[in-house]
One Martini backbone bead per residue (centre of mass of N, CA, C, O) as a GRO file, in nm:
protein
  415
    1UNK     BB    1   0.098   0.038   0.019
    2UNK     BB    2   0.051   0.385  -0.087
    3UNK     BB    3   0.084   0.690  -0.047
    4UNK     BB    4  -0.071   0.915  -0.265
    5UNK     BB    5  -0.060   1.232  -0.503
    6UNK     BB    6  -0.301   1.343  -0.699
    7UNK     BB    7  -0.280   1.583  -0.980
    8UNK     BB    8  -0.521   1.818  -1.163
    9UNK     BB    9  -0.571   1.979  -1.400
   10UNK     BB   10  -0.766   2.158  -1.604
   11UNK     BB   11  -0.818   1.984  -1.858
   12UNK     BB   12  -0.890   1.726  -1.661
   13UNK     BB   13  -1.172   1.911  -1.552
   14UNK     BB   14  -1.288   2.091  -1.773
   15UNK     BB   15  -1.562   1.873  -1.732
   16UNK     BB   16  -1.816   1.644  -1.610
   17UNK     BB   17  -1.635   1.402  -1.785
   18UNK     BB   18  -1.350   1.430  -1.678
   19UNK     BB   19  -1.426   1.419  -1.373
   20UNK     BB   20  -1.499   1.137  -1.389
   21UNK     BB   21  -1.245   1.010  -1.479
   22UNK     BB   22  -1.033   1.111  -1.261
   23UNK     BB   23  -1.207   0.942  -1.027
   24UNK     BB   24  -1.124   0.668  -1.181
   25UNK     BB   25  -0.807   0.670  -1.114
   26UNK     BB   26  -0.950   0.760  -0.833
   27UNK     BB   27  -1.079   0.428  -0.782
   28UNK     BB   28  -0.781   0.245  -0.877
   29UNK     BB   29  -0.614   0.312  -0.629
   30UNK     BB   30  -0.779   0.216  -0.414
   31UNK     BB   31  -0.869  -0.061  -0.504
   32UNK     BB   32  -0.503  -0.117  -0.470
   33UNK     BB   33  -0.448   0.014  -0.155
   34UNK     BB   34  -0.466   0.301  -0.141
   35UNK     BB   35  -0.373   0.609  -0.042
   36UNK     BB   36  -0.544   0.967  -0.099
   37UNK     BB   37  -0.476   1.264  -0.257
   38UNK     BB   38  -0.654   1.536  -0.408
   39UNK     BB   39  -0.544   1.744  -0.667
   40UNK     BB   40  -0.656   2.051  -0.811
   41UNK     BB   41  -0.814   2.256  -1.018
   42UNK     BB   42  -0.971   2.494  -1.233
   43UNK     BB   43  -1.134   2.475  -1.488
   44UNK     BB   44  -1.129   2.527  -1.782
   45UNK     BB   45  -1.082   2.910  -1.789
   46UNK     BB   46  -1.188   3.009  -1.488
   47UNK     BB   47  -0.952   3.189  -1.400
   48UNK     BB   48  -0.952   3.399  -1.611
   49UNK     BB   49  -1.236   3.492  -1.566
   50UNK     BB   50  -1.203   3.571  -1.283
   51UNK     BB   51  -0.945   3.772  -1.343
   52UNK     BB   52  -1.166   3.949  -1.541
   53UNK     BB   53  -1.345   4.027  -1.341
   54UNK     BB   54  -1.162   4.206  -1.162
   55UNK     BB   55  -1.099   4.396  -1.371
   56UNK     BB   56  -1.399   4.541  -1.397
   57UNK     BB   57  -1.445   4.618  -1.119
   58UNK     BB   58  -1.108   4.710  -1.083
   59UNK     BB   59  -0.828   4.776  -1.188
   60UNK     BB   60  -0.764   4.876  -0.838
   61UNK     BB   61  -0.738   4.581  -0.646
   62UNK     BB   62  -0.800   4.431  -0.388
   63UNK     BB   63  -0.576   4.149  -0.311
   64UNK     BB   64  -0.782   4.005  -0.143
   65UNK     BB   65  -1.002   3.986  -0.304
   66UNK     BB   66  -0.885   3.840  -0.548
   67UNK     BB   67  -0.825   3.567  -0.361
   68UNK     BB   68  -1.116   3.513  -0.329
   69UNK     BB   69  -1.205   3.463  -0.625
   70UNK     BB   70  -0.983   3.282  -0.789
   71UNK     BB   71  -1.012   3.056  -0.558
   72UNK     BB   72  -1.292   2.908  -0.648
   73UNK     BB   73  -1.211   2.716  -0.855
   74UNK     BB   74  -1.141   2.471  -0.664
   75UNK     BB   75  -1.364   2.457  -0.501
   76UNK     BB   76  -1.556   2.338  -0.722
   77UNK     BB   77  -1.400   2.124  -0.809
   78UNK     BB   78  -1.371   1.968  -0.551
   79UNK     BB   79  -1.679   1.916  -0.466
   80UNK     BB   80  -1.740   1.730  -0.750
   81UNK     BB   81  -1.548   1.508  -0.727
   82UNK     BB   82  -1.667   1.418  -0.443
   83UNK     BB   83  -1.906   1.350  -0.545
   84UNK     BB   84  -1.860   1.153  -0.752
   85UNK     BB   85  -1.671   0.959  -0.595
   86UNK     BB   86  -1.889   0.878  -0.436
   87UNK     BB   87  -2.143   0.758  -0.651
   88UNK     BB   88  -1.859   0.546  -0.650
   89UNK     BB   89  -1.814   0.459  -0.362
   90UNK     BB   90  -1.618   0.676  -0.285
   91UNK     BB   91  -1.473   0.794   0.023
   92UNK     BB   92  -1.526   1.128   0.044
   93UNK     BB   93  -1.334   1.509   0.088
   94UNK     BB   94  -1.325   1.809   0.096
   95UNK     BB   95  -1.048   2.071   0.147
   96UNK     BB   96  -0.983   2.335   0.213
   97UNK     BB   97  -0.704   2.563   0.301
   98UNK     BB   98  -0.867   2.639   0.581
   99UNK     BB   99  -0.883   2.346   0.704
  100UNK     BB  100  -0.636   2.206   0.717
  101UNK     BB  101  -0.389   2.438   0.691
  102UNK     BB  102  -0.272   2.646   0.462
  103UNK     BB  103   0.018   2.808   0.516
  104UNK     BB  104   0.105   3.117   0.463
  105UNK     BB  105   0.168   3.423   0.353
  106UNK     BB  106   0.107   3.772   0.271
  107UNK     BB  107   0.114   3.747  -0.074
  108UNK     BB  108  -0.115   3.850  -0.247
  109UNK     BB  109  -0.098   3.612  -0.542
  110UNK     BB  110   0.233   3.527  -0.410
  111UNK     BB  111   0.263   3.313  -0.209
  112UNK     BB  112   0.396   3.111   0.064
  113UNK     BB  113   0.456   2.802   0.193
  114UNK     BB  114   0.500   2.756   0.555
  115UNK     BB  115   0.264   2.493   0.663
  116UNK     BB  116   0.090   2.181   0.721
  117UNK     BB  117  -0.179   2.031   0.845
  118UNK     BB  118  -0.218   1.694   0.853
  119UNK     BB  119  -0.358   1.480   1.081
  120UNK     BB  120  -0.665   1.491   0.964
  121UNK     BB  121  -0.574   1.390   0.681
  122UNK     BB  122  -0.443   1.111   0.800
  123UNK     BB  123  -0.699   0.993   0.966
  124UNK     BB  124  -0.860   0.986   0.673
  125UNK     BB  125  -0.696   0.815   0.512
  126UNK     BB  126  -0.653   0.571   0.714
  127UNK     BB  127  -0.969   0.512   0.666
  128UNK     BB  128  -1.028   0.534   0.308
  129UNK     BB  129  -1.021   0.850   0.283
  130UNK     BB  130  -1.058   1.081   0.036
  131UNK     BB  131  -0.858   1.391  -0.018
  132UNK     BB  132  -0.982   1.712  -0.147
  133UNK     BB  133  -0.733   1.912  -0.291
  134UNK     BB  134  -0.716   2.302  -0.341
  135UNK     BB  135  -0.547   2.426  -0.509
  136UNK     BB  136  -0.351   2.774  -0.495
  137UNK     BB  137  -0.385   2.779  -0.153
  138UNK     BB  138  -0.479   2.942   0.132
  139UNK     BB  139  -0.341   3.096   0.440
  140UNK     BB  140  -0.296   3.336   0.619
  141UNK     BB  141  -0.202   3.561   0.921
  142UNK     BB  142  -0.482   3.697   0.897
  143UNK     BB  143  -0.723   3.477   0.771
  144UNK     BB  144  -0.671   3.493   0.462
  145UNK     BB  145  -0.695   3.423   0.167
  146UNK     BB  146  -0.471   3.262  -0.078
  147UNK     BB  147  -0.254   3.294  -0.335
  148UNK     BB  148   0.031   3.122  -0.563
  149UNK     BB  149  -0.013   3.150  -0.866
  150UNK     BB  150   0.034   3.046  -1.137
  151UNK     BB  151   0.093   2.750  -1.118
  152UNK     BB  152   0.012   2.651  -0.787
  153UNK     BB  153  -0.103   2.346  -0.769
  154UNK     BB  154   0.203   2.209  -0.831
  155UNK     BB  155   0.288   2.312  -0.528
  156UNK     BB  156   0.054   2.198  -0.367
  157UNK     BB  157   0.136   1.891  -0.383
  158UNK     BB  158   0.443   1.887  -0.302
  159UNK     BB  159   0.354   2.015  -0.039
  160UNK     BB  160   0.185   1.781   0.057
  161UNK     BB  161   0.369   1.546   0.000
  162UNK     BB  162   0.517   1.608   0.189
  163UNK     BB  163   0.392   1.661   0.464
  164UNK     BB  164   0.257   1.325   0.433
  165UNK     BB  165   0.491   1.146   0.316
  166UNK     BB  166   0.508   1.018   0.040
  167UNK     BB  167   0.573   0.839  -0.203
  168UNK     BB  168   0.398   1.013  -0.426
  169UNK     BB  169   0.358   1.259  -0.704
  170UNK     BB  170   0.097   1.282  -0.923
  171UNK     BB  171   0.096   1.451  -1.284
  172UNK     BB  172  -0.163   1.527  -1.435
  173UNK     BB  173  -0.195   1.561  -1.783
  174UNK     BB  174  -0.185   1.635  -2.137
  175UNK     BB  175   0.044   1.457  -2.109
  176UNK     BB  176   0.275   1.132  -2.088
  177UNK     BB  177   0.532   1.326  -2.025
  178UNK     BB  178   0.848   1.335  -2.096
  179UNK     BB  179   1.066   1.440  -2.338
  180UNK     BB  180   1.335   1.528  -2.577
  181UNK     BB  181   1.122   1.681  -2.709
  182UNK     BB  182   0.941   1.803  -2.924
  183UNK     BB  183   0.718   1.642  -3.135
  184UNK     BB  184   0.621   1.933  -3.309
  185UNK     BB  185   0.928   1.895  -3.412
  186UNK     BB  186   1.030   1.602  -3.320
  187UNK     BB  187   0.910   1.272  -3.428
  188UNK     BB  188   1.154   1.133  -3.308
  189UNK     BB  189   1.051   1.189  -2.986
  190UNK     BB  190   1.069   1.060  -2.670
  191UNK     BB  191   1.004   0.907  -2.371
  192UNK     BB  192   1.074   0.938  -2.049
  193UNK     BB  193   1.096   0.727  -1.767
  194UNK     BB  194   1.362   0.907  -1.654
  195UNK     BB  195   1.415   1.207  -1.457
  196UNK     BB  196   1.589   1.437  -1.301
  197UNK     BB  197   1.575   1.747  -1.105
  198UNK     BB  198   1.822   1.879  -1.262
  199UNK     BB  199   1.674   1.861  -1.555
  200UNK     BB  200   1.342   1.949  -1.500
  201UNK     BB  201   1.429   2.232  -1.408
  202UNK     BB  202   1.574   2.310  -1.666
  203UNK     BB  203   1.363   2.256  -1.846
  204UNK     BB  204   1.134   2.413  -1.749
  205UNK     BB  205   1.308   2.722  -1.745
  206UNK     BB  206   1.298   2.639  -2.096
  207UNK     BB  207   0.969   2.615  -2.126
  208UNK     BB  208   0.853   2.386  -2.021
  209UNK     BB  209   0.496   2.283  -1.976
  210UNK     BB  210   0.432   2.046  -1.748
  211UNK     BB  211   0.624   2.201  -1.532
  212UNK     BB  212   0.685   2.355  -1.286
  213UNK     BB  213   0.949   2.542  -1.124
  214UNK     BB  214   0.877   2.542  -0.832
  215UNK     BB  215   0.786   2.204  -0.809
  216UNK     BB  216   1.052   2.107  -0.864
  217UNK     BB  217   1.230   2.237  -0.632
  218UNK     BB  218   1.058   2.159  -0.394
  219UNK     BB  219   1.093   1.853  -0.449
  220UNK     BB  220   1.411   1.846  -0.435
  221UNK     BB  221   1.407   1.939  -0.116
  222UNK     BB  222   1.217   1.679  -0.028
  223UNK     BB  223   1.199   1.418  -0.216
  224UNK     BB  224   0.995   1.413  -0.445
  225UNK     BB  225   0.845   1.212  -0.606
  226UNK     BB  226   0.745   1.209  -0.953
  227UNK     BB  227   0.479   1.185  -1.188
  228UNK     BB  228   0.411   1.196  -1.544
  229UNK     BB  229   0.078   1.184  -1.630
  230UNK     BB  230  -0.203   1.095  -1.794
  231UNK     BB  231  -0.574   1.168  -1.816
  232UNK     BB  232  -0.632   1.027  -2.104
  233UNK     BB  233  -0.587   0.770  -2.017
  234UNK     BB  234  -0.695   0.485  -1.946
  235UNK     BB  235  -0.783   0.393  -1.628
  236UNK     BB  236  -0.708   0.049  -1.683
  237UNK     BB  237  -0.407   0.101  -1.778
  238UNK     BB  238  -0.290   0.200  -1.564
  239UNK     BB  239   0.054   0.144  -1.443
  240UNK     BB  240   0.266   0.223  -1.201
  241UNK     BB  241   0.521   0.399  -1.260
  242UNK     BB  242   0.601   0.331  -1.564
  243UNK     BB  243   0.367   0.187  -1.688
  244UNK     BB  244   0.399   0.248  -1.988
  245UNK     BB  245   0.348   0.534  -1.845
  246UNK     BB  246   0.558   0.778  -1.800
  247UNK     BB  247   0.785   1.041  -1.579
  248UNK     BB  248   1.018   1.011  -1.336
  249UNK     BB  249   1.107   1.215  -1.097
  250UNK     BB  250   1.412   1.223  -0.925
  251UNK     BB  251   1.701   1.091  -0.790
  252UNK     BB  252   2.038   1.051  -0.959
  253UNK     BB  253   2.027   0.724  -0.849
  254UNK     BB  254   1.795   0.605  -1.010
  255UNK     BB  255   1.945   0.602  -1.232
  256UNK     BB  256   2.086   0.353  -1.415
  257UNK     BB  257   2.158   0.539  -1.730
  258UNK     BB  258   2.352   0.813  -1.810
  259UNK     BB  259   2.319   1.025  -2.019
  260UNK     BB  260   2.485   1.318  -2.165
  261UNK     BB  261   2.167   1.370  -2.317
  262UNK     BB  262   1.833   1.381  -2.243
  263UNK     BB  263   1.776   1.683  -2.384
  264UNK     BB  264   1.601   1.939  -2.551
  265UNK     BB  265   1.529   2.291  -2.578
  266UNK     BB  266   1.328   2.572  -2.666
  267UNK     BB  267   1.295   2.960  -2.678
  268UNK     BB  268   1.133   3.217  -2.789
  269UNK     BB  269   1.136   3.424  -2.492
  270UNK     BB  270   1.334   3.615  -2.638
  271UNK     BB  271   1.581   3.898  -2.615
  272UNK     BB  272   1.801   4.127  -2.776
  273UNK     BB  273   2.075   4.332  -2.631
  274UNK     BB  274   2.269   4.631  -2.742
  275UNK     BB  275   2.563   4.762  -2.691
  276UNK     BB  276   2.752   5.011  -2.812
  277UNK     BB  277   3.047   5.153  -2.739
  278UNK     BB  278   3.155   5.094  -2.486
  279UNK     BB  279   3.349   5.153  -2.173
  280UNK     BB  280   3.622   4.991  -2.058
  281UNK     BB  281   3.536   4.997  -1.746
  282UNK     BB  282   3.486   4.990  -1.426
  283UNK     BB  283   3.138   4.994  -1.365
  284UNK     BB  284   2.960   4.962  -1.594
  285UNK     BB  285   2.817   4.691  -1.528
  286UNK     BB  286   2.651   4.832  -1.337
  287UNK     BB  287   2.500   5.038  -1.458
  288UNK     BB  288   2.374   4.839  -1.637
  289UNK     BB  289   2.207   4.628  -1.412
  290UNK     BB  290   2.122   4.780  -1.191
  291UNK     BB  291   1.869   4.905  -1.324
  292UNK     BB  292   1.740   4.645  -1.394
  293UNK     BB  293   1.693   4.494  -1.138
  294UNK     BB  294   1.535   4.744  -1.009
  295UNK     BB  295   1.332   4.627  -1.265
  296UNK     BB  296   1.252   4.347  -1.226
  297UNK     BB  297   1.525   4.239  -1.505
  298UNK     BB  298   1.597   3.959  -1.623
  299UNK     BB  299   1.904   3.833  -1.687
  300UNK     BB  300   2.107   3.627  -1.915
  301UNK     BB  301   2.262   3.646  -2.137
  302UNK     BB  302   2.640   3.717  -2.186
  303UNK     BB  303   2.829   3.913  -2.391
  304UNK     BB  304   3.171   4.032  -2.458
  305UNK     BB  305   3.325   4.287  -2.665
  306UNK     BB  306   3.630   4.388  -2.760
  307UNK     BB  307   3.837   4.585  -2.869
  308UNK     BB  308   4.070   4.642  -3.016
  309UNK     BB  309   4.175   4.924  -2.828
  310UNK     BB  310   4.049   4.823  -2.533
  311UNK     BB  311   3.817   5.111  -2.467
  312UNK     BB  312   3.576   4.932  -2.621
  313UNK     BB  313   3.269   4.777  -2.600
  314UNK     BB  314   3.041   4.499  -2.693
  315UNK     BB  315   2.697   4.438  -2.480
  316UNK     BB  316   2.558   4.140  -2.495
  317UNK     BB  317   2.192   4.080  -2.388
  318UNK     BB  318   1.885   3.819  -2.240
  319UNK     BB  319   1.550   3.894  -2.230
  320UNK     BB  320   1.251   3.863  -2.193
  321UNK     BB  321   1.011   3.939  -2.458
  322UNK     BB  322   0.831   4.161  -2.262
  323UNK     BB  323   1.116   4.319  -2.146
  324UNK     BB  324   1.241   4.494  -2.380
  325UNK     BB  325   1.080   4.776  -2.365
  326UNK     BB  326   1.184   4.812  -2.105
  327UNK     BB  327   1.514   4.792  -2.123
  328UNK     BB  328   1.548   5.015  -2.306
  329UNK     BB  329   1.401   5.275  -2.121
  330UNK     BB  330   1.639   5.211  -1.876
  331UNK     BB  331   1.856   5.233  -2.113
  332UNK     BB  332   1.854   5.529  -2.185
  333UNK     BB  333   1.840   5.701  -1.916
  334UNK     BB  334   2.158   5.580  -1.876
  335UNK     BB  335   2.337   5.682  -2.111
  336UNK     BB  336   2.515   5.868  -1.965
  337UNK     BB  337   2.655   5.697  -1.763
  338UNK     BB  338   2.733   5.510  -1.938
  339UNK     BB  339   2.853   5.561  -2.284
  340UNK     BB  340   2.672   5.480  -2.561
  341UNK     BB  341   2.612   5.486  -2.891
  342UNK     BB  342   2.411   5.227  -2.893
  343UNK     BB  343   2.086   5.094  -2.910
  344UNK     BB  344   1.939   4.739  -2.913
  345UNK     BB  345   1.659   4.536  -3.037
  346UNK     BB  346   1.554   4.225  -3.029
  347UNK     BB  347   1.323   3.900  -3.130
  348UNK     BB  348   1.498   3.708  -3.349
  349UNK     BB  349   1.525   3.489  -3.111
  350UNK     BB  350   1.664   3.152  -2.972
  351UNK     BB  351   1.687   2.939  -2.715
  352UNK     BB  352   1.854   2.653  -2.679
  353UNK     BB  353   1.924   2.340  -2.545
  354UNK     BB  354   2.165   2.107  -2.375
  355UNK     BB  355   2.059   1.839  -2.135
  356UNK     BB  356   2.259   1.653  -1.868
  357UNK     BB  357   2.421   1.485  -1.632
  358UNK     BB  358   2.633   1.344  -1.826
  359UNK     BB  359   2.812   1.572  -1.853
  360UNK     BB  360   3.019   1.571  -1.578
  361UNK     BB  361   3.193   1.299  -1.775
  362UNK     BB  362   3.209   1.463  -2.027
  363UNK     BB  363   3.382   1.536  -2.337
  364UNK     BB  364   3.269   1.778  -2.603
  365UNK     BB  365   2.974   1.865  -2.611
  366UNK     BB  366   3.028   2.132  -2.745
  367UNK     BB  367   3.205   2.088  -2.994
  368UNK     BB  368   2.941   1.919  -3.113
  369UNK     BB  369   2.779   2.117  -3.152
  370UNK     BB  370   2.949   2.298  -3.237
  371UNK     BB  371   2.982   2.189  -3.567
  372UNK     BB  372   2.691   2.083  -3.636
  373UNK     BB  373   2.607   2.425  -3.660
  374UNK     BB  374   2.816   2.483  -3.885
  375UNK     BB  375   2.742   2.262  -4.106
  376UNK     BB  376   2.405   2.438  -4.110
  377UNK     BB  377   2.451   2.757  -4.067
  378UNK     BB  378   2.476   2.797  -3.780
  379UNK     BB  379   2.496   3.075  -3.571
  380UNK     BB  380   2.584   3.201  -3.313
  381UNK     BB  381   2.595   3.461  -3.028
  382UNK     BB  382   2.579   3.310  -2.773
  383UNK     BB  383   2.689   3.148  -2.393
  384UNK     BB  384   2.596   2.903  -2.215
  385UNK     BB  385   2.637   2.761  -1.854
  386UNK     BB  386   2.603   2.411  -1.682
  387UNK     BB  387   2.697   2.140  -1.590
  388UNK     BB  388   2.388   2.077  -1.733
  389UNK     BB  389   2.419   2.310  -1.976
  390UNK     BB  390   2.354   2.419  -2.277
  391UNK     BB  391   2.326   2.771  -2.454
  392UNK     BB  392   2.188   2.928  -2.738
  393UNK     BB  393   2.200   3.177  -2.919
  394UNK     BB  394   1.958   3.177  -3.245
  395UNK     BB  395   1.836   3.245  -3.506
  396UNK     BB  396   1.468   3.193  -3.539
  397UNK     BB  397   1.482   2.992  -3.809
  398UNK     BB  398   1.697   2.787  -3.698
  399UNK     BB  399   1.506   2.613  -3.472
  400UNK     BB  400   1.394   2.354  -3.588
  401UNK     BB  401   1.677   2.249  -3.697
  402UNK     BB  402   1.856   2.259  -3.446
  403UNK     BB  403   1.695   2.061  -3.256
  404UNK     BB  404   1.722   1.830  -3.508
  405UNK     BB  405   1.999   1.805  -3.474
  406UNK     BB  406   2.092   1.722  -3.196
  407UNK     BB  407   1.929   1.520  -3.125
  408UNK     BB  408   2.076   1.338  -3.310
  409UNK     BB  409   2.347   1.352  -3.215
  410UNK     BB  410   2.259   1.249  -2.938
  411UNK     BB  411   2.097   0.980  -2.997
  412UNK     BB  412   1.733   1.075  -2.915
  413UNK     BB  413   1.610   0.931  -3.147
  414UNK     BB  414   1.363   0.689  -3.228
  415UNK     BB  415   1.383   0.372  -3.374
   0.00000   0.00000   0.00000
């Protein structure tokens, strides 16, 4: 017998003939002899509409009202699910945020889990009750709802699993786990039967929409297993941890087998800013980046190329494609301090990435990349690295192109 949090998104849940399937896969794990929590998410869309209500009733909103607001569709989910659960014979409870409770901080809108009371969850689960747990939310300080920020639901079985001590954290959603590369890029991209949690938190962070990325961290510092799979399989044929389908999300001991790379990823979310002429001296990049921080924009890539006279440097770096026209008004406003002669910014770039733990014990794996995309006419521009990570930057035309060359390269394509 074993403890699992099973959590559904929205597309999951997304109207009563979905609530009733996902119903039948907690079902088949009771009838299987587990113990189970169900998190929730708010019905496919119905998020939007409610923060979409609340920009209606007044541009410049008490954000604690907010926040009672938008967390309404979990709890309509969760109480839907467990009468289905009843009807078929399975006892259930809903249990909201502030039942449980989930104490959070008091920043509503964007809370964070400071911890959660399990006892009596734990004796009605004991009992062979299912608890039906609205994921997003929680109580402050204050004893106000709050939420976690929007895909906070997977923040919150997380949070839920190590709480409970649970076995296994399963997310279910609408593909069937994490595969090698996107599938509607590269046709013969993989399903991964397991990946470590530092290869899935890079991956999340370079825009796979699987996991987020914060529920990935929480896993990781808790050590809860995860299982990524979907809602939309027959209940009755999904079978074990892996069995036929999902990826287990693990810790790096559990790997049998580490490949050197075991995923591409790439985001087209990217754009980049080139400061033309800057004086090379101590204190510019403070005088540059500082400002950026301040109006807290994220900088990723940077490269600096020094002139021959070596007075003065083009200075490139990338900023998130949202915050582009943000960070050339801050960085026009500093030009007299900067001392630049010209400020460009492009939207036309994206930044591409070969993930892997076996990184850490192979070389050449980058030689082997700039090899394979110069032979294919692709320019990088850009370059960064961390352990099991190297990306790119690369002309957006190249985007499809890049990616399923490493796939092959690197032995990913499926036989």
């Amino acid at each position: 017998m074993a403890l699992l949090v099973m959590k559904f998104g929205g597309t999951s849940v997304a109207d009563l003939d979905r609530i009733r399937i996902v119903a039948a896969h907690v079902k088949r794990e009771i009838d299987a002899g587990n113990q189970c929590a169900v998190v929730v998410s708010a019905m496919g869309g119905q998020t939007d509409q409610l923060v979409e209500l609340t920009k209606q009733a007044a541009p410049l909103h008490d954000a604690r009202e907010y926040d009672v607001v938008v967390s309404s569709g979990e709890q309509v989910t969760s109480g839907l699910l467990s009468i289905v659960l009843q009807s078929m014979g399975v006892p259930a409870r809903s249990w909201q945020g502030w039942q449980i409770p989930v104490k959070t901080s008091d920043a509503h809108g964007a809370a964070l889990i400071t911890g959660i009371e399990t006892q009596e969850l734990k004796n009605r689960l004991g009992r062979g009750e299912v608890a039906v747990v609205p994921g997003f939310q929680g109580i402050g300080p204050d004893n106000r709802i709050t939420t976690l920020g929007r895909g906070g639901s997977d923040t919150s079985a997380v949070a839920l699993a190590a709480a409970l001590g649970a076995d296994r954290c399963d997310i279910y959603t609408d593909v069937d786990g994490i595969y090698t590369a996107d599938p509607r890029v590269v046709p013969h991209a993989r399903r991964l039967d397991k990946i470590s949690y530092e290869e899935m938190l890079e991956t999340a962070s370079l825009g796979a929409k699987v996991l987020q990325t914060r529920s990935v961290q929480l896993a990781m510092l808790h050590q809860v297993r995860l299982l990524v799979r979907s809602s939309f399989d027959p209940p009755d044929q999904v079978r074990g941890e892996t069995g036929g389908a999902g990826t287990l999300v693990c810790d790096e001991d559990e790997l049998v087998e580490q490949q050197v790379v075991s995923g591409i990823a790439y985001t087209k979310d990217e754009a980049k800013v080139t400061l033309v002429r800057v004086e090379d001296k101590p204190g510019v990049a403070a005088r540059v980046f500082g400002p950026l921080a301040e109006a807290n924009i994220n900088v990723d890539m940077i490269v600096q190329n020094v002139s021959d006279d070596g007075r003065t440097t083009d200075l490139t770096f990338t900023v998130i494609a949202a915050d582009l026209n943000r960070a050339l008004e801050v960085l026009e406003k500093v030009k007299e301090d900067v001392g630049y002669r010209d400020l460009r910014g492009s939207t036309n770039v994206v930044k591409v990435s070969a993930i892997g733990v076996g990184m850490r014990s192979h070389a050449g794996v980058a030689a082997r990349m700039f090899k394979a995309l110069a032979d294919k006419g692709i320019n990088i521009e850009a370059i960064s690295t961390s352990e099991i990570k190297i990306s790119i930057l690369i002309d957006a035309a190249y985007a499809e192109l890049a990616v399923r060359t490493l796939h092959s390269l690197y032995g990913l394509d499926n036989a």
